[in-house]
C-alpha positions as CSV (number, residue, x, y, z in Angstrom):
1,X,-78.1,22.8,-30.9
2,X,-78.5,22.4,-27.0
3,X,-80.4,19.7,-25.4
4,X,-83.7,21.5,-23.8
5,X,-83.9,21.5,-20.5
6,X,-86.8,21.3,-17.5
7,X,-86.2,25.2,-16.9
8,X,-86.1,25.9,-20.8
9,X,-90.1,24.8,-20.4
10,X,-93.1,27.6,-19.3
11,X,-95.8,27.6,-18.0
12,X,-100.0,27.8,-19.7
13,X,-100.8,30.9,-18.5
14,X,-96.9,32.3,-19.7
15,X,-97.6,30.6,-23.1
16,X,-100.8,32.4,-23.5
17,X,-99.1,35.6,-23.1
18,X,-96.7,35.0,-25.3
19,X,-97.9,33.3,-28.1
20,X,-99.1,35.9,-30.4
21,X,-96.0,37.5,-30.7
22,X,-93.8,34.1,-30.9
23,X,-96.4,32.9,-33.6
24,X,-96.2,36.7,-35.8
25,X,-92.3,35.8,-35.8
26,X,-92.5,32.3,-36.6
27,X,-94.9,33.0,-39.5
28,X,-92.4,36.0,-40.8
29,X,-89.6,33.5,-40.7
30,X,-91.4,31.0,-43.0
31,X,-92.4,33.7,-45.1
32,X,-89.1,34.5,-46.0
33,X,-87.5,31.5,-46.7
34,X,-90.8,30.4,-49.5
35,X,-89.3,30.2,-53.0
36,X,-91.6,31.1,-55.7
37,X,-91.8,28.9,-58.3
38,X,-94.4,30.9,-61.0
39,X,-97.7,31.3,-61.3
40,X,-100.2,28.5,-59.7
């Protein structure tokens, strides 16, 4: 894994923007890895 770098950061207002989607993928990522153990 790469170090992150001063030009790997954004900006607020690009953040805004992007967040949504970035946070729709994130959530889909952790929803695939969850193991299901049985019922609760």
């Amino acid at each position: 894994m790469r170090k992150v770098r001063l030009d790997d950061l954004i900006g607020l207002k690009e953040y805004e923007q992007i967040r949504p989607r970035f946070r729709e993928r994130i959530i889909a990522h952790k929803r695939a890895r969850r193991v299901h153990l049985g019922p609760r």
